[in-house]
Phi, psi and omega in degrees: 000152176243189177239167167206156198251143170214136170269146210236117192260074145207170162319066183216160184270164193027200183281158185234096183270148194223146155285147167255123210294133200303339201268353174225035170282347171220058170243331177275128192232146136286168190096331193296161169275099178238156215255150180207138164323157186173118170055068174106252215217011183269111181279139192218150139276137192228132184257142190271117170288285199247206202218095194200183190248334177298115153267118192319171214228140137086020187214133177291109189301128152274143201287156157270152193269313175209173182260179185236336178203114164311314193290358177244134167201118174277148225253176190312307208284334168315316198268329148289325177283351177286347190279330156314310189298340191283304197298265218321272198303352165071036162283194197235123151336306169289328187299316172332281167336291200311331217242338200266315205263145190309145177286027116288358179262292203330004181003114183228144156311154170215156177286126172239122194242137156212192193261164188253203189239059165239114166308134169284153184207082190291354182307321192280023171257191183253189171270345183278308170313309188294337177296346199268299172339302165299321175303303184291155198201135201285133179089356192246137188260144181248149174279201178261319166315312232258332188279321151333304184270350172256343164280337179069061184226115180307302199246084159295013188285309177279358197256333209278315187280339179287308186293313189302329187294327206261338205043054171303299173232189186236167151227160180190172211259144180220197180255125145241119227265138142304310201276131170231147163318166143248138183239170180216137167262129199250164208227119185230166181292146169308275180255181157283163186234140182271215179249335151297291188310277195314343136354268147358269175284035184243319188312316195289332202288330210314323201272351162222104212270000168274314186287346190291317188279337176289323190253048173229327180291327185266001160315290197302303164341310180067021172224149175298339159202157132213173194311121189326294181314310176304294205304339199282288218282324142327275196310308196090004170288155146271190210286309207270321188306304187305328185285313179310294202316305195270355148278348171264011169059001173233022145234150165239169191254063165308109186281143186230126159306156180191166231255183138197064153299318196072030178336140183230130175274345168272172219183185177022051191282139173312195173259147165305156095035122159280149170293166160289327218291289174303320167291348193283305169326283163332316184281326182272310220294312167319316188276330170294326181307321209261012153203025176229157148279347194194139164203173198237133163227119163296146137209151205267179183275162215037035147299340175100043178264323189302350188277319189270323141355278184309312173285349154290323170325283226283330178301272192016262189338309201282333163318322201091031110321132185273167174212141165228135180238104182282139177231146175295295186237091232267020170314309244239020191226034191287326188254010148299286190332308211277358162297301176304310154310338173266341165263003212232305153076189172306020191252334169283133161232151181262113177215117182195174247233314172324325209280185188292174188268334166287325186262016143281328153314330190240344152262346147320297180327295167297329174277003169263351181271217194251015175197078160296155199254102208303330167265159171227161173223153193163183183242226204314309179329305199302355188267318190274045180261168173272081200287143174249299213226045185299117165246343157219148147272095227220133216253067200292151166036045170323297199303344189292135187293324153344335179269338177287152184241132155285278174252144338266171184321132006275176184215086188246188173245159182301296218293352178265337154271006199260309161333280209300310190276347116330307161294338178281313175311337196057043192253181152255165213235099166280097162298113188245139158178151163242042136211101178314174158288149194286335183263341146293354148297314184284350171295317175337292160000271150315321175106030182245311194278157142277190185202099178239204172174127170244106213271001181215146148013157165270170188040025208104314180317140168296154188271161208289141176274137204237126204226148164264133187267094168286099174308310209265355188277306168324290163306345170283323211232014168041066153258338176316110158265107198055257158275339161276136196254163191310354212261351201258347162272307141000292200259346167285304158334283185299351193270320167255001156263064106241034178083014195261171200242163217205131165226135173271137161226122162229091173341016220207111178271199168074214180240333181186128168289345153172174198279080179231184157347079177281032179216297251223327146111020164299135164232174201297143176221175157300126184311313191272336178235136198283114209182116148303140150325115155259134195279130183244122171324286247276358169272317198080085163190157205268145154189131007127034144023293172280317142311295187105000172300159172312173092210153186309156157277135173256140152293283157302126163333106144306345158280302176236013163057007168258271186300161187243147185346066189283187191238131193230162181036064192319111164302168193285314169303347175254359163296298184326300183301338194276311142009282154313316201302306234292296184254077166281003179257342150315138140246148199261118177227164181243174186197094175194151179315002176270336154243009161276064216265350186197153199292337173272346165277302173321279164319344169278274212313293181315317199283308211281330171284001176262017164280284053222091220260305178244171170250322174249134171241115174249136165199154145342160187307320192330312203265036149248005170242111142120025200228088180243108186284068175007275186296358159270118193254331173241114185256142160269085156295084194306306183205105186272332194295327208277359177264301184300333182266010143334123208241098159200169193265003157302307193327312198304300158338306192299289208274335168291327184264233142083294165266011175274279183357267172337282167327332178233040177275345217255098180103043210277336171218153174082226194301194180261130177284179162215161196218105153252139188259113170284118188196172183234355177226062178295029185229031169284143199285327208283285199324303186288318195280332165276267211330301181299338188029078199220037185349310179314316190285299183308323166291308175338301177287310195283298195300330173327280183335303178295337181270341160298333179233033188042103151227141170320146136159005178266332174211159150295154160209141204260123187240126139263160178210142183243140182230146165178162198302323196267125194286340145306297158326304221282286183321332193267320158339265197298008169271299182327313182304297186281001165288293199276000168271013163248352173295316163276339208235349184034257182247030152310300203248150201243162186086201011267169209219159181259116136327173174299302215255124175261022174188114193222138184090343192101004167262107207280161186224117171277145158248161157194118175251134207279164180195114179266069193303164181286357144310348203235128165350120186282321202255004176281317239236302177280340192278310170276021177259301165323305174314298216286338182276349167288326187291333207261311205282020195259353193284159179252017174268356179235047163313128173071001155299159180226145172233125165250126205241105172247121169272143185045098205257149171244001178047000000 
């Protein structure tokens, strides 16, 4: 008989064998997806790691139950890279699984109810038993969700076990397949008809003058079929008029499959002209290729990398090559797409955690089938599709923190797994930006990386003039009109009364980040999370950032009922509103997540600013990524200090690529752009090191630091993290932990430390971090840090700790 080791997509360790029943020994595969009993009688798709003849010792096996799609299989190296992403981020095989398969492959059970054979005695029910009761109908099972939403109750569990108790009803574990084809129904002749016969049957229709008339409209059509929806709206018919007709034999109704990809047939426009600059790339990125995997190209903004992109995509392609081309974020990439759709045409697919859950399921689909779509374009999500024949990978704004997945596990980063799966893959690697990451420059370094770099513009155009604004000499001298200073109104006036267009950045959503005390100097925080409030105007209302929790707006001081709120540091609403005072003849748009609330409110604010619909654009870092405006001549930084005065050893990095970024939306075509940086501490190194824009120097200077105090790009590092309601556990936790990781690992480990926000959710949070040279074994280092936190949660004096292990953590 045989067995298969199978992974189960949730938070357990290791594989599950299950026997295979002979009537499916040769539909079970590795790789197939398949549904198996798991922890009582709760149904899972499971995907089958190996194959084998060993039968397990000392447990009764259980059968696999169905295959779930023959046409889905995942290949040796998906399944080896998935097993890696577990082993490197120090994840559960299943969390893994879980992040790779579309939530419609992911079949999970549910409790389904129906009525039982017990005579009712409705006297003896509540109003909700009698409401369920009534609801239910014999033999058809309902899930539990669907009775949860028609009583308008969260938990049904306990009303479900009463009735179950009474034997009111039955219950049993079922499947619920999620994923449907989508079809469409098209409208065909029954048979052929000569020109007599249809004579004929028009004679019979006369006396029902809705069929006379629908099937002379479709006569007047002159077509062999169409579409259902159309034609009833074409004729101006109903439904039931098209049934007589197709119960009278002489149309029929054909359901048809059809994509919902959305393919687009325009296409294949040439690529622009390369600069020599740009072929000069090309030509080293090549030579790097036949003996490195990887390589990182600088070129600063609007150099023209998406240029040198599109013509590698296109070598690919002509090889019989895949291309998967990674974005941090592809909300924030509407016009890389609609670049790409025009050269690229229906050889592209679009794939991320934005789309419906169906049409990622059905581009999955395709990319295991026989005419997979040779580019993919996407963000992290996108590593886990089924490359048949991946030959480049090309890594867009490599340095954005955005490619790390926080929550929840794995919390591994795109561009290092896009690397490893490459490498499983035999492909090459591009990395692109123009401010690397400290650890993809220092590979460069080394001789691990290629190194190419494009140092000026397309065309030419000057890179943007970059000017400091001093806040605090401005506030001395009560010149400030709200968040602005004169020099930064100034340079608005003038950029728009010459037509030109203006982008605001304030790292900051809401209206005020926060709230505080004018008597007592408190400030409002979150009930669950140790966390100020953010104030939003235009709801009036208090939320929570991290949790998400509510609260009406207040005045009065809650802490000492005398003084009242003020509104401190100012969000993009309220730039935005001071904005209007300033320029009430501007028009104005904002761009942060509070009103980039659906992917078509986004797609209005780009179109109407590149129509230039508007004039001023404020946002949030979204208008530093992926975004290029012919007519913007002025970016504004309202307050650069809060990035740089993070307190992590990333933030300086951080705030330099940030302001490169942001800084080079600005002058992008024509004249020379400007940039003012708004600050109170203009005599800060980041500030001097963006004026100069010498990336070499500005890395030269943080790493000496960072290798003096061992920090990445110099060693690795592993962040624990402990979470519980008492805040007492936690501490006593993570003291214990780090006495015994220190015994073996010594002064590798640092902490333990309280975060800035030490409590989210009602979970108060310990940190403490591991710090690894690259000489000392990685997986050795992990394998016993794993022993030691199964010993800690098994004491039963830490009932209800949560631990979380992020490897190369980015804060």
């Amino acid at each position: 008989m045989k067995f298969a080791d199978i992974i189960i997509p949730l938070a357990v360790e290791g594989v599950f064998t299950y026997a295979v029943p002979v009537a499916l020994e040769e539909k079970v595969g590795e790789g197939k997806l398949v549904i198996v009993s798991f922890a009582g009688n709760k149904k899972y798709t499971g995907v089958v790691w190996r194959i084998h003849e060993k039968q397990p010792v000392g447990y009764k096996v259980k059968n696999i139950e169905a295959v779930t799609d023959d046409r889905l299989q995942l290949s040796g190296v998906h399944l080896q890279f998935l097993f890696w992403m577990a082993e490197y981020y120090m994840a559960y095989p299943g969390e893994v699984l879980r992040a790779a398969l579309p939530v419609v492959f992911r079949l999970e059970s549910f409790t389904a109810v129906t009525l039982g054979d017990t005579e009712i005695d409705f006297d003896d029910l509540t109003d909700n038993g009698q409401a369920l009761l009534r609801f239910l109908r014999p033999g058809q099972y309902v899930a539990m969700r669907e009775i949860e939403k028609y009583l308008g109750i969260k938990n049904g569990m306990g009303l479900v076990k009463s009735m179950l108790d009474k034997g009111y009803i039955q219950i049993k574990e079922t499947i619920d397949e999620i994923f449907r084809e989508k079809t469409e129904k098209w409208i065909l002749w029954a048979r052929p008809y000569a020109e007599e016969e249809l004579s004929g049957i028009l004679d019979a229709l006369r006396r029902a003058s809705g069929q006379y008339k629908m099937l002379c409209r479709w006569i007047e059509a002159g077509k062999e079929q169409m579409e259902k929806q159309h034609f009833l709206k074409q004729s101006g018919g109903s439904a039931a008029i098209l049934k007589s007709l197709c119960e009278k034999n002489i149309l029929k109704i054909e359901e048809r499959k059809v994509s919902r990809l959305g393919e687009d047939k325009a296409g294949e426009q040439q690529a622009n002209p390369l600069s020599l600059q740009q072929e000069s790339a090309i030509k080293q990125i090549r030579d790097y290729f036949t003996s490195k995997d990887c390589v990182l190209l600088r070129g600063v903004t609007s150099s023209g990398k998406t240029e040198v992109y599109i013509h590698l995509i296109r070598e690919y392609i002509s090889r019989g090559k895949q291309v998967l081309y990674m974005l941090p974020e592809i909300a924030l990439t509407v016009q890389i797409i609609r670049r790409l759709r025009r050269v690229f045409g229906d050889t592209i697919g679009i794939y991320h955690s934005g789309m419906p859950d169906n049409i990622r399921a059905e581009l999955w689909k395709k990319q295991s089938g026989p005419k997979p779509y040779p580019v993919i374009l996407g963000v992290r999500s996108s590593l886990f599709l089924p490359f048949q024949k991946l030959g480049l990978v090309i890594v867009d704004e490599e340095h954005d923190p955005s490619y790390k997945q926080k929550e929840p596990a794995p919390r591994y980063h795109g561009r290092d797994a896009a690397i490893m799966l490459a490498n499983l893959c035999g492909a090459k690697v591009l990395l692109g930006s123009a401010t690397p990451s400290f650890e993809s420059y220092y590979n460069t370094k080394t001789g691990k990386y290629g190194y190419v770099q494009l140092t000026s513009r397309y065309g030419d155009i000057r890179m943007p003039e970059l000017l400091l604004a001093d806040l605090a000499e401005y506030r001395r001298k009560k010149l400030m009109k709200g968040v602005f200073s004169p020099v930064l109104i100034q340079e608005m006036q003038r950029t728009l009364n010459e037509g030109n267009q203006i982008i605001l950045f304030q790292n900051r959503r809401g209206y005020s980040t926060y709230l505080q005390c004018d008597c007592c100097g408190s400030i409002l925080k979150c009930s669950h999370c140790d966390v100020s409030m953010t104030y939003y105007k235009q709801r009036d209302l208090l939320s929570c950032r991290y949790c998400g929790s509510i609260k009406r707006n207040v005045s009065l001081c809650t802490e000492c009922g005398k003084g009242h709120y003020r509104q401190k540091t100012p969000g993009t609403e309220r730039v935005e509103e001071e904005v209007a005072a300033l320029f009430p003849d501007a028009r104005i748009a904002r761009m942060d997540l509070e009103v980039m609330s659906s992917k078509a409110k986004y797609h209005r604010v780009i179109h109407d600013f590149e129509e230039g619909k508007t004039n001023i654009l404020v946002g949030t870092q979204m208008v530093s990524k992926g975004l290029d405006f012919a007519n913007v001549k002025l970016v504004g930084v309202i307050d650069a200090d809060s990035m740089v005065n993070f307190p992590d050893f990333r933030s300086e990095e951080r705030a330099y690529c940030m302001l490169m970024q942001v800084g080079g939306r600005s002058g992008r075509k024509g004249e020379q752009g400007k940039v003012i940086v708004q600050t109170a501490d203009p005599d800060n190194r980041v500030y001097r090191m963006v004026m100069n824009g010498d990336y070499d120097v500005f890395y030269t200077e943080i790493a000496a630091e960072r290798e003096q105090f061992v920090y990445p790009p110099f060693c690795r590092l592993i962040q624990v993290e402990l979470r519980h309601k008492e805040v007492v556990v936690v501490r006593n936790a993570v003291n214990l932990l780090v006495g015994r990781l220190r015994v073996e690992l010594g002064r590798r480990v640092w902490g333990p430390a309280v975060p800035e926000v030490s409590k989210i959710g009602e979970m108060h949070r310990v940190q403490l971090l591991i710090k690894i040279e690259y000489k000392v074994s990685l997986s050795r280092i992990k394998s016993f840090l794993k022993e030691e936190l199964s010993a800690l949660q098994s004491d039963k004096g830490f009932t209800g700790l949560r631990v979380y292990c992020d490897v190369d953590p980015q804060n």
